[in-house]
NUMIDREN-170604 format. One line per 5 residues: number of its first residue (from 1); their letters; for each residue x, y, z of N, C-alpha, C. Coordinates in Angstrom, 2 decimals. Each point is the difference from the previous one (the first is absolute). Example, Ala and Ser with C-alpha at 12.3 -4.5 7.8 and 13.67 -1.06 7.14 Angstrom:
2
1> as> 13.19 -5.69 7.80 -0.89 1.19 0.00 0.90 1.20 0.00 ~ -0.35 1.05 -0.72 0.82 1.19 0.06 -0.77 1.09 0.73
This chain:
251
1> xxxxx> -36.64 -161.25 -62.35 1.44 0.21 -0.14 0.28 1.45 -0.34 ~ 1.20 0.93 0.89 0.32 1.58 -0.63 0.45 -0.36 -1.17 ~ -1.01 1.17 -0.91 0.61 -0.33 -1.18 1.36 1.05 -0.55 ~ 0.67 0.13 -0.92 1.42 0.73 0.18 -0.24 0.51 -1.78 ~ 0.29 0.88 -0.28 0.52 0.86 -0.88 1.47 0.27 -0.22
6> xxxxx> 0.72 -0.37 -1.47 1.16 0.71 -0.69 -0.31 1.30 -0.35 ~ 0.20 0.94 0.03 -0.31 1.60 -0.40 1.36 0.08 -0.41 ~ 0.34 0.76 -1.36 1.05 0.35 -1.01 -0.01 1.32 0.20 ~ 1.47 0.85 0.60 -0.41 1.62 0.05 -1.16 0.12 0.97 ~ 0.52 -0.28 1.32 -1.15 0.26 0.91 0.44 1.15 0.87
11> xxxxx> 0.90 0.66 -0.34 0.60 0.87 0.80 -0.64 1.40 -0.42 ~ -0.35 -0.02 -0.84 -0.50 1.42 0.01 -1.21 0.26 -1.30 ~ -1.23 0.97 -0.47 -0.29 0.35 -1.07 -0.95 -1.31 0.07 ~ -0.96 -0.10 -0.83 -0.98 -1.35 0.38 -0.03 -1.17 0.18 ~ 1.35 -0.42 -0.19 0.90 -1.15 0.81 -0.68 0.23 1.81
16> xxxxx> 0.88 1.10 0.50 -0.58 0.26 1.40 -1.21 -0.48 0.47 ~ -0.35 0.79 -1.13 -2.17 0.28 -0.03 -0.52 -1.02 0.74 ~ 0.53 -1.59 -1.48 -0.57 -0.87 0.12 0.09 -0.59 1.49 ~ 1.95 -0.08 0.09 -0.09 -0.78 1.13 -0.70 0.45 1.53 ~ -0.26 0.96 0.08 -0.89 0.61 1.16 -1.05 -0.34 -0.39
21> xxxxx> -0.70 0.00 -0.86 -1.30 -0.30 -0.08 -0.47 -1.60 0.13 ~ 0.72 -0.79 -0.03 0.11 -0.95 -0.26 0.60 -0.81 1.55 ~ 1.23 0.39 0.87 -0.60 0.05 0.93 -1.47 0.15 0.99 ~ -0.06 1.49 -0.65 -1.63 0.61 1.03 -1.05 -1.50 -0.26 ~ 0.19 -0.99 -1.08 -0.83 -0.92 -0.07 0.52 -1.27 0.76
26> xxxxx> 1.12 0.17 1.04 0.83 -1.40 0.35 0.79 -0.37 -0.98 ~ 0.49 -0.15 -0.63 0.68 -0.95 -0.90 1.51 1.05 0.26 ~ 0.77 -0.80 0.21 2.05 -0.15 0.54 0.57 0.01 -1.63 ~ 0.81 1.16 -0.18 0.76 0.14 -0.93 1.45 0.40 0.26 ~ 0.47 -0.64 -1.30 1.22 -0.61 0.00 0.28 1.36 -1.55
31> xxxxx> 0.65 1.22 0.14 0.02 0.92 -0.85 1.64 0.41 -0.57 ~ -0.36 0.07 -1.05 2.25 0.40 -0.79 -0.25 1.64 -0.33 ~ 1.31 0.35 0.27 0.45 1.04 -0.08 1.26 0.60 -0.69 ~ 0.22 1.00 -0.84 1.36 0.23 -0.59 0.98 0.90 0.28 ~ -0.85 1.10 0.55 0.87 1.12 0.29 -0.94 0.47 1.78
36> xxxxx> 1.02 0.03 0.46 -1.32 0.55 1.50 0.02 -1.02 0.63 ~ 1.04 -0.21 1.05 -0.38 -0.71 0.80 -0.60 0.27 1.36 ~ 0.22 1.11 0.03 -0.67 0.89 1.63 -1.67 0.18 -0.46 ~ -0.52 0.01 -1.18 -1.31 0.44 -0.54 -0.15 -1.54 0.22 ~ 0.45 -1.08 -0.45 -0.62 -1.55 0.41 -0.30 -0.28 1.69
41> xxxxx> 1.02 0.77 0.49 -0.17 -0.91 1.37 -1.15 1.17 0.50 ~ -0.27 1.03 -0.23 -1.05 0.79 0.10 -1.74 -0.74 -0.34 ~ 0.25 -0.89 -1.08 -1.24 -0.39 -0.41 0.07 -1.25 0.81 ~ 0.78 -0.74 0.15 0.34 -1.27 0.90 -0.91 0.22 1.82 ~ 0.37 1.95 -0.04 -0.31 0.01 1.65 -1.70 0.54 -0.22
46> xxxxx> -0.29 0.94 -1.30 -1.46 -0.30 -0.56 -0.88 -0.96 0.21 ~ 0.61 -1.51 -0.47 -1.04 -0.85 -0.36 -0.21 -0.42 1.79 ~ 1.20 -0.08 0.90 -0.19 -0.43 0.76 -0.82 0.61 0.96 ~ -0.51 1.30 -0.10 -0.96 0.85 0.54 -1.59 -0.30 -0.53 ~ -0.07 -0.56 -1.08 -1.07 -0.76 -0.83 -0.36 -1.08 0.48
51> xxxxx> 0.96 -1.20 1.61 -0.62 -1.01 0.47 0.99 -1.08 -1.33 ~ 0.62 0.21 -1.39 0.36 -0.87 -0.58 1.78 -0.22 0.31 ~ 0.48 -0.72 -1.30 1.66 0.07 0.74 0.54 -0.02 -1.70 ~ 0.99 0.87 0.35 0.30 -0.02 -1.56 1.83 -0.16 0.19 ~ 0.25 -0.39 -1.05 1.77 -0.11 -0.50 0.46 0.37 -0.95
56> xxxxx> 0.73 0.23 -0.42 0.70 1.30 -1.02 1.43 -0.77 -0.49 ~ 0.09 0.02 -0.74 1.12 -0.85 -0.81 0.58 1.01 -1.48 ~ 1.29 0.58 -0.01 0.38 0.37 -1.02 -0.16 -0.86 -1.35 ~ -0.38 0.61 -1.51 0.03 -0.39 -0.86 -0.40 0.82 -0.99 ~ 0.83 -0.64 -1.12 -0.14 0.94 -1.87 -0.63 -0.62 -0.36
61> xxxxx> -0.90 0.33 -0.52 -0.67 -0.75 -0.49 0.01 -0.07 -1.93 ~ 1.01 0.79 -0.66 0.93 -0.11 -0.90 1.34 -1.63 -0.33 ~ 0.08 0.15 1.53 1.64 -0.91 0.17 -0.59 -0.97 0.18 ~ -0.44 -1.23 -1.42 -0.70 -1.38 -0.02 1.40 -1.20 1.09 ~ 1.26 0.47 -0.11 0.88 -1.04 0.39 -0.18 0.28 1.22
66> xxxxx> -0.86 1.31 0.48 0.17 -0.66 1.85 -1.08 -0.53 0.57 ~ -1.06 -0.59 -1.00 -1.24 -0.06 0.29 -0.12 -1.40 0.73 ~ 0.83 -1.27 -0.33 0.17 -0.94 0.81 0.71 -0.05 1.40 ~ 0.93 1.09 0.64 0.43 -0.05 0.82 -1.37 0.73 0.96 ~ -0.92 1.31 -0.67 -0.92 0.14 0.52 -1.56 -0.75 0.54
71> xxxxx> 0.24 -0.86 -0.98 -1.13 -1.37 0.43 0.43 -0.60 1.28 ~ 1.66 -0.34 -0.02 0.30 -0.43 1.17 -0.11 0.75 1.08 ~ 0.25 1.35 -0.26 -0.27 0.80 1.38 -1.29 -0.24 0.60 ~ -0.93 0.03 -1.04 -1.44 0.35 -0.07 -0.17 -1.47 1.15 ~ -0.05 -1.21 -0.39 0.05 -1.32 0.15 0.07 0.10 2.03
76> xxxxx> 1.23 0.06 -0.05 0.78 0.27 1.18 -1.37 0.79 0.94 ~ -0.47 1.76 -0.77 -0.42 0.33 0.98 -1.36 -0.58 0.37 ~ -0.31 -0.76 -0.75 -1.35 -0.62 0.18 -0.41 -0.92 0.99 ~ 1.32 -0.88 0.07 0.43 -1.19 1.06 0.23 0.88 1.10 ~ 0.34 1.16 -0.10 1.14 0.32 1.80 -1.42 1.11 0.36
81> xxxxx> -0.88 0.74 -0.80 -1.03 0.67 0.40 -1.12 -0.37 0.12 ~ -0.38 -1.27 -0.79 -1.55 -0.67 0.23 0.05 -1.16 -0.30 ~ 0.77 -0.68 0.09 0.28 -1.16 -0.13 -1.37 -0.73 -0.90 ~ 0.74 0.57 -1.35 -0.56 -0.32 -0.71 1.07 0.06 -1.48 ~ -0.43 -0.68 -1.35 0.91 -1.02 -1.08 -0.27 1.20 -0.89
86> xxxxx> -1.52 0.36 -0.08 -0.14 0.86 -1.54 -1.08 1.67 0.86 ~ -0.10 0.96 -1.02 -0.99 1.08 0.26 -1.16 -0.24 -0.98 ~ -0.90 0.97 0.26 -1.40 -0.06 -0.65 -0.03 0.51 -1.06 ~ 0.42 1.50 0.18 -0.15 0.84 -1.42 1.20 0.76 -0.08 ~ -0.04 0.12 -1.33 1.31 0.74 -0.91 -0.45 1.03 -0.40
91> xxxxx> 0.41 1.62 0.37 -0.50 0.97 -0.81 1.30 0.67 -0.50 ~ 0.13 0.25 -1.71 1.07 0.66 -0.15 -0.07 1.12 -0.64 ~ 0.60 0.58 0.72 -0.63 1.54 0.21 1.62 1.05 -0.31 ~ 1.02 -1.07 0.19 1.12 1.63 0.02 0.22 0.48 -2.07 ~ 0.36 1.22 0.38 0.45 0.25 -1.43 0.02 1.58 0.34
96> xxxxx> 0.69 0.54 -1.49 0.23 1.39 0.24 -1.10 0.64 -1.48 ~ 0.50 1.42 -0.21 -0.88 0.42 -0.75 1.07 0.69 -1.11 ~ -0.24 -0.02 -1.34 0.52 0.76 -0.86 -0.63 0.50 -0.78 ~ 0.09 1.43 -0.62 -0.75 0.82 -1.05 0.96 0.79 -1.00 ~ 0.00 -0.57 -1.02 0.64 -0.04 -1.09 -0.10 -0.71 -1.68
101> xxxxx> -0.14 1.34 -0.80 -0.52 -0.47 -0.95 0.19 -1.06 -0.97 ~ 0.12 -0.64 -0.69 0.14 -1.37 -0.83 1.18 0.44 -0.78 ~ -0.04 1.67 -0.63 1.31 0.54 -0.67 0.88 -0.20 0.52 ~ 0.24 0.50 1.48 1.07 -0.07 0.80 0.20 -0.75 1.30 ~ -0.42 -1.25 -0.66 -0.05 -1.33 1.16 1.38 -0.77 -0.36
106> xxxxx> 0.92 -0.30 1.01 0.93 -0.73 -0.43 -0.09 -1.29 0.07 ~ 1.01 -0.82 -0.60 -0.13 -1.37 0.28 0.66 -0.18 1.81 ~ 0.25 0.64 0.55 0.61 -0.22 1.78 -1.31 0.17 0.37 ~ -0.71 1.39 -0.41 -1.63 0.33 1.10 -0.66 -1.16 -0.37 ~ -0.33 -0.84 -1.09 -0.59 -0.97 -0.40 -0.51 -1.19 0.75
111> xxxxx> 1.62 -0.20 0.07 0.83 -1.26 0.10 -0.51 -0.06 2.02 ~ 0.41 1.53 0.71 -0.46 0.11 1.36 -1.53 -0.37 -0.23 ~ -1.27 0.27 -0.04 -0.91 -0.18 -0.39 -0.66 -1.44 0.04 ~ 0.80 -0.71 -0.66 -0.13 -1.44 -0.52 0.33 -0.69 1.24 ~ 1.17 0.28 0.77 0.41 -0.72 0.93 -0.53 0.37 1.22
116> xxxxx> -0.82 0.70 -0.04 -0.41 1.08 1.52 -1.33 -0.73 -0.08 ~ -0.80 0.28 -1.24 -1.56 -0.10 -0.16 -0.25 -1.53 -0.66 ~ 0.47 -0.66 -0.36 -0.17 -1.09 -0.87 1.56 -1.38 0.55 ~ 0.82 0.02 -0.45 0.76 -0.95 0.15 0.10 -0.10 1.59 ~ 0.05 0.77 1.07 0.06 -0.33 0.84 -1.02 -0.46 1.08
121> xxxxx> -1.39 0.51 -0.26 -1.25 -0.57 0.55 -0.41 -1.71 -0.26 ~ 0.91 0.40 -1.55 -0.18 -1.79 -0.81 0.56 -0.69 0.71 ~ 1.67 0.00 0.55 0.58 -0.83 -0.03 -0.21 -0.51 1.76 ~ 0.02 1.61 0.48 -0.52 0.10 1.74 -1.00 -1.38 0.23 ~ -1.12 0.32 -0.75 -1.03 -0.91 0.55 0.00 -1.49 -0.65
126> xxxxx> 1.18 0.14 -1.06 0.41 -1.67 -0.16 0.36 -0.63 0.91 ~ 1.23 1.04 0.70 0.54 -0.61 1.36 -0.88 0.19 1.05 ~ -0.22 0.48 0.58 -1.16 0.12 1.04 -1.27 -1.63 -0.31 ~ -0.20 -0.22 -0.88 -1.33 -0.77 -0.85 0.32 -1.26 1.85 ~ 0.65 -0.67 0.01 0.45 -0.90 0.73 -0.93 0.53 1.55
131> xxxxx> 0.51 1.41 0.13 -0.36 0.39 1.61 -1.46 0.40 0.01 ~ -0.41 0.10 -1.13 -1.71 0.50 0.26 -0.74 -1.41 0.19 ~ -1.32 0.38 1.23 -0.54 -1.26 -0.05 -0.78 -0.10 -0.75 ~ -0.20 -1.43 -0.10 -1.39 -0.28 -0.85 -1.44 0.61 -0.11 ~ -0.67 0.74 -0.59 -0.94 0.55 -0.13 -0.21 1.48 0.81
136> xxxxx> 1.79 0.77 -0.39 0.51 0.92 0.25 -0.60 1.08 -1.17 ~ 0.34 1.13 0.10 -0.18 1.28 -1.11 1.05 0.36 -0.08 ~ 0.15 0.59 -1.40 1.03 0.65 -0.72 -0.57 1.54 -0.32 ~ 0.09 0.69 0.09 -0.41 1.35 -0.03 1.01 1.35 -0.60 ~ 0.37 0.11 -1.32 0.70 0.56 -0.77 -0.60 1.32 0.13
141> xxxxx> 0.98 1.62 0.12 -0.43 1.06 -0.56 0.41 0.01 -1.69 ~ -1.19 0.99 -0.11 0.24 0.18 -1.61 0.03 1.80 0.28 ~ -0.43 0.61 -1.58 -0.81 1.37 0.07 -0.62 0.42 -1.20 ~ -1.13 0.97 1.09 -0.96 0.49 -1.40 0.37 -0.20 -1.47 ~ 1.57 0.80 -0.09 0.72 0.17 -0.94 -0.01 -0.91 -1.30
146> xxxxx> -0.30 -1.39 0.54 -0.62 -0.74 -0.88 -1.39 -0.54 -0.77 ~ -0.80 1.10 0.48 -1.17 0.21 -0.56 0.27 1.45 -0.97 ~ 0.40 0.92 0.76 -0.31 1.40 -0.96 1.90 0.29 -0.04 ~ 0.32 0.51 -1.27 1.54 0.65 0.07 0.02 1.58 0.15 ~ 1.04 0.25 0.96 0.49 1.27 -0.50 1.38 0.35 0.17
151> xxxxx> 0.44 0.41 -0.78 1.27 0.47 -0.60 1.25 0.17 1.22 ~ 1.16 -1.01 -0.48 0.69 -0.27 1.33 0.28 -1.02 0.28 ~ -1.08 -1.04 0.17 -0.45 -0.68 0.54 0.66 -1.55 -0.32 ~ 0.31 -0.13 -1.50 -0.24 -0.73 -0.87 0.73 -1.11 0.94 ~ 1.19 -0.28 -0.10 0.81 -0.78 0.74 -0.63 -0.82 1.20
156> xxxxx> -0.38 0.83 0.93 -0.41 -0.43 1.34 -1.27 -0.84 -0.30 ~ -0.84 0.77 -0.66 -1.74 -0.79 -0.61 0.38 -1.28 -0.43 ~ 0.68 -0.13 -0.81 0.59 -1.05 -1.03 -0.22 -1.05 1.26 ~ 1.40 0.37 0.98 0.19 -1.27 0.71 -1.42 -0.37 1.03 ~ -0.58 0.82 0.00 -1.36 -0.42 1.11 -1.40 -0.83 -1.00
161> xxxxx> 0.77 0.63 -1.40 -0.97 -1.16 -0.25 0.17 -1.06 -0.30 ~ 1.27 -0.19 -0.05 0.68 -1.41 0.09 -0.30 -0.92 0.91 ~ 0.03 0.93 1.15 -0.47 -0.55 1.61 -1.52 -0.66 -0.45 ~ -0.98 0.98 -0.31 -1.27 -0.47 -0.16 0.22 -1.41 -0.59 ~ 0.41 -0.47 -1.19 0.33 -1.18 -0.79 0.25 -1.26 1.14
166> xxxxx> 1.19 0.51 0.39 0.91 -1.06 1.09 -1.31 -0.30 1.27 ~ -0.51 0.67 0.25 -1.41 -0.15 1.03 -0.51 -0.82 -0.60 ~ -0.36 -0.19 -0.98 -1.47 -0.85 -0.37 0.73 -1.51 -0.75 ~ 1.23 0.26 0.11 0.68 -1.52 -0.42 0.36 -0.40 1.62 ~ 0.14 0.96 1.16 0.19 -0.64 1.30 -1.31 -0.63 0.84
171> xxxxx> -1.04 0.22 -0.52 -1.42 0.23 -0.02 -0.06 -1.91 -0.41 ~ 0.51 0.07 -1.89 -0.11 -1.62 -0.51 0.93 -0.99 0.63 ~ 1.12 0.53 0.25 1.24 -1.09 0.13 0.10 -0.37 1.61 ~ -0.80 0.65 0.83 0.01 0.02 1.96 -1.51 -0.37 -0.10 ~ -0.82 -0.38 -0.97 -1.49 -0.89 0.47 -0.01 -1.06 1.00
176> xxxxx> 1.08 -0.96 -0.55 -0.10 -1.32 0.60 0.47 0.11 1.48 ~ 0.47 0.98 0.19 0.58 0.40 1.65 -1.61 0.95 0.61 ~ -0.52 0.47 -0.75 -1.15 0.86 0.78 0.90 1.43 -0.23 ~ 0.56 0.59 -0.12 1.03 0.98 0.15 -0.82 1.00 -1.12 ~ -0.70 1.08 0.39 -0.35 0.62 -0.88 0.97 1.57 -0.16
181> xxxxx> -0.22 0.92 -1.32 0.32 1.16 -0.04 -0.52 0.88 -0.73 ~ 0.02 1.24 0.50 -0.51 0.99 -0.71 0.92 0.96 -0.02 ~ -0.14 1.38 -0.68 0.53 1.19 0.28 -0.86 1.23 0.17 ~ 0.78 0.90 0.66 -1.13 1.47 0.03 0.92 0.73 -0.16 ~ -0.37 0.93 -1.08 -0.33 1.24 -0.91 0.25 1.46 0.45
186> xxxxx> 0.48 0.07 0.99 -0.17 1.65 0.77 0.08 1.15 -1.38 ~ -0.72 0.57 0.46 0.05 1.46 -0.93 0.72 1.01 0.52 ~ 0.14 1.68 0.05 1.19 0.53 0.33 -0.35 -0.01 1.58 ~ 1.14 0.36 0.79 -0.21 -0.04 1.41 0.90 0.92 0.53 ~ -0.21 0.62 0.85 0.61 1.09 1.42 1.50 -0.79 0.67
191> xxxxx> 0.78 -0.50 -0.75 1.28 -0.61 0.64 1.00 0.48 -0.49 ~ 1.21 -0.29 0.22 1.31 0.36 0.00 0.35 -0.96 -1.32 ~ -0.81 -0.74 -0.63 0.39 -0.60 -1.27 0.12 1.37 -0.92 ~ 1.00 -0.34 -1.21 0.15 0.78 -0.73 0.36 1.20 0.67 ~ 0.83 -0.18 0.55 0.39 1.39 0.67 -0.80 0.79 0.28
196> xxxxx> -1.32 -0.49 0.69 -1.03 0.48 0.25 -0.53 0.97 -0.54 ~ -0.38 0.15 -1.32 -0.60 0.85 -1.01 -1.51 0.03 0.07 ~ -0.43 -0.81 0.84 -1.63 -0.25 -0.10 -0.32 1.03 1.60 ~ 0.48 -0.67 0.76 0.29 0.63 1.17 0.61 1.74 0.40 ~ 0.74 0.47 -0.40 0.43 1.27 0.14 -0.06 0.99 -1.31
201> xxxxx> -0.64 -0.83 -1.28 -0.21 1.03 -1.00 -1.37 0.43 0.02 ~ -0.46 1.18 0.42 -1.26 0.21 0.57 -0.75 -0.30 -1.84 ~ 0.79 0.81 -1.03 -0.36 -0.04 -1.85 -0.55 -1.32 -0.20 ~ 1.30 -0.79 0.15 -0.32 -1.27 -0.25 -1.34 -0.86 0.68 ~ -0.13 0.14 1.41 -0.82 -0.55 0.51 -1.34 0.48 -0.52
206> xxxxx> -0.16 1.64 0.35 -1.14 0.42 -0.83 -0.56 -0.76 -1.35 ~ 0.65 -0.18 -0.76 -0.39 -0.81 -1.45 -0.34 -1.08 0.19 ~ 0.95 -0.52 0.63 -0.47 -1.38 0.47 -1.54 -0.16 0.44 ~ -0.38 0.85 1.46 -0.78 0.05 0.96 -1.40 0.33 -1.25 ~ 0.39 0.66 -1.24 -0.83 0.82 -0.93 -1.10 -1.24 -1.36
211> xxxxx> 1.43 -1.03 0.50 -0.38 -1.32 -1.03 -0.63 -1.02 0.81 ~ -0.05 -0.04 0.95 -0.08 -0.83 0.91 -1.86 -0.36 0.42 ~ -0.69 -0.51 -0.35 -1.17 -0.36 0.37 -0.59 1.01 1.31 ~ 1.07 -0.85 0.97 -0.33 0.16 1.63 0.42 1.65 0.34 ~ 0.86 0.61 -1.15 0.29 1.54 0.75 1.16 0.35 0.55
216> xxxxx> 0.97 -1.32 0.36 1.18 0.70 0.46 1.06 -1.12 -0.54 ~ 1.12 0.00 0.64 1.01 -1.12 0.09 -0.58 -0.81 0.94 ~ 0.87 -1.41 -0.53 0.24 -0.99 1.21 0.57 0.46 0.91 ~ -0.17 -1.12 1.61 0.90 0.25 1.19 0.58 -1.40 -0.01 ~ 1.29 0.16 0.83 0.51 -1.13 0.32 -1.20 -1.34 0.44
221> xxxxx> -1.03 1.10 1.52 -0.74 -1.41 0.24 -1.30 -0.26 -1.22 ~ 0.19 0.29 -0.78 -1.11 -0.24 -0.89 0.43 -1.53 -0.80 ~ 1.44 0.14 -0.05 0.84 -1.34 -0.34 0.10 -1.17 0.49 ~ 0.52 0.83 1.30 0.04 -0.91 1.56 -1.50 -1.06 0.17 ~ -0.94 0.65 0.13 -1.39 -0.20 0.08 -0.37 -1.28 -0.92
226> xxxxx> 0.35 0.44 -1.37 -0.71 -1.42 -1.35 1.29 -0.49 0.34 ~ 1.27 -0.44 0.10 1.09 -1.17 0.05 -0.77 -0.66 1.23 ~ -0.71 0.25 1.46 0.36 -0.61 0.72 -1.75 -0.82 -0.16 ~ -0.85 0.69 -1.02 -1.36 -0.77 -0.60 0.68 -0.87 -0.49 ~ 0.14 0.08 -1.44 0.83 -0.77 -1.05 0.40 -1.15 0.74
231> xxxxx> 1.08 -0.20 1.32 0.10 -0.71 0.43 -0.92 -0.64 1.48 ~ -0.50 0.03 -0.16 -1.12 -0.15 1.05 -1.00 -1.58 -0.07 ~ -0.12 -0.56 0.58 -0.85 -1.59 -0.06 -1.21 0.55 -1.06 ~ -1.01 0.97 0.41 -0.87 0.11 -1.21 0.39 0.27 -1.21 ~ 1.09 0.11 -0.17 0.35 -0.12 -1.65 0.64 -0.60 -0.87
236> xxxxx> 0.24 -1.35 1.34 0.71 -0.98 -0.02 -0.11 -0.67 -2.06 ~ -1.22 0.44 -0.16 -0.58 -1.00 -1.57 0.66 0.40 -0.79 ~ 0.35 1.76 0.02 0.21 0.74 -1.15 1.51 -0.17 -0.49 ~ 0.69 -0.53 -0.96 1.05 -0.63 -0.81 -0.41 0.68 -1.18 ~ 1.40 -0.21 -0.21 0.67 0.63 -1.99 -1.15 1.41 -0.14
241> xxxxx> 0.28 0.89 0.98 -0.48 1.24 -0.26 0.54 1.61 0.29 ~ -0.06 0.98 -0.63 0.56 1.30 -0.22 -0.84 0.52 0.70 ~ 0.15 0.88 1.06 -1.26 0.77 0.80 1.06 1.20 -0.07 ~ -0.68 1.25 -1.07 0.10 1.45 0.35 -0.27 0.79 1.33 ~ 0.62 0.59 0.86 -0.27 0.66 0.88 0.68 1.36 -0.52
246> xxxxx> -1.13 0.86 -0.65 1.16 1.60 -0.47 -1.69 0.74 0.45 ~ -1.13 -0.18 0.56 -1.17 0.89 0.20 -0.43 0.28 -1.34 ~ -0.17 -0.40 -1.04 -0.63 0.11 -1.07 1.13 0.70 -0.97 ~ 1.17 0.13 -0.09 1.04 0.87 -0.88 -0.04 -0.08 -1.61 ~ -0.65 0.53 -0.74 0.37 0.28 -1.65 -1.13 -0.76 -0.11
251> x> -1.48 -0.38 0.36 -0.70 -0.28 -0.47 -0.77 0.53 -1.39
């Protein structure tokens, strides 16, 4: 049976990554987008150069009240594109980046945070829970950030390790379905996240590249690459687990 992928933020930044890579393995994704709709139908005409077929569906992934009208979309395209009830795997992947210190964190940057990185992945894959099949994957991003801190950060870390938590209770409470999950860890990376500070600050990257085991920054496909393992039949066993991908960072 083709198997099908949800990708969260597949429009651009390792959202993209994944879903190309993930194609290049066969598997048909079904990807949301927030801002950019000419950059979606761009990755839409991507995957389809990959031999796979992908669909693109607007969504916030903040805005929990539109999350049932989006199941139904979701639903719909499943029946009218593969005539099929549920998808395989869930990867949720959209979110933004903030750096700002704990002094001067407001309760609004917070509050965005919570609903971007945490309340809305929660509530997303409550609703979604119905359309994944049985002995499907759940595949959460997290980041480094929650192993080592640095200054900035605090807010955003917070909620990813929240994520980690919510994994390993989706891990206990989706047993009896076969439905396993994990998350992965990216360390800094070459994207347009964070207003691409990793990417175009040659300073920044240097330090980075300086802490870094392996010698440099991440790349997008270095991401691309472990999401589309992670989800892959040989790793079908591995549940309620955190896999770092940062090349050895702050060891």
């Amino acid at each position: 049976m083709q198997r099908i992928v949800l990708v969260t933020g597949g429009s651009r930044g390792l959202g993209k990554n994944a879903v190309l890579k993930l194609a290049e393995r066969g598997i048909d994704v079904i990807f949301t987008w927030r801002h950019g709709q000419r950059e979606a139908e761009e990755v839409v005409r991507e995957v389809a150069k990959r031999g796979a077929r992908a669909v693109s569906l607007r969504l916030d992934v903040s805005d929990c009240a539109s999350f049932p009208a989006f199941a139904q979309d979701v639903a719909c395209l499943l029946r009218a594109t593969w005539q099929r009830e549920r998808f395989d795997y869930l990867l949720n992947n959209a979110g933004t980046g903030m750096n700002t210190l704990i002094a001067h964190t407001s309760e609004t940057q917070f509050d965005e945070m919570v609903n971007i990185h945490l309340k809305g992945p929660f509530f997303l894959t409550q609703t979604l829970l119905p359309l994944i099949e049985d002995g499907g994957r759940i595949l959460n991003v997290s980041s480094g950030l929650t192993r080592f801190a640095l200054p900035g950060k605090a807010a955003y870390a917070a909620m990813k390790g929240a994520v980690e938590v919510f994994t390993r209770y989706l891990a206990k409470e989706l047993s009896e379905r076969k439905i396993t999950a994990n998350c992965i860890a990216p360390g800094a990376i070459a994207t347009d996240f964070g207003d691409g500070e990793v990417r175009d600050n040659a300073h920044i990257a240097g330090h980075i590249a300086a802490q870094t085991a392996l010698g440099r920054v991440g790349q997008p496909d270095d991401i691309g690459d472990a999401i589309a393992a992670l989800l892959s039949d040989e790793l079908a066993w591995m549940n309620a687990q955190r896999v770092e991908v940062s090349g050895g960072m702050f060891l």
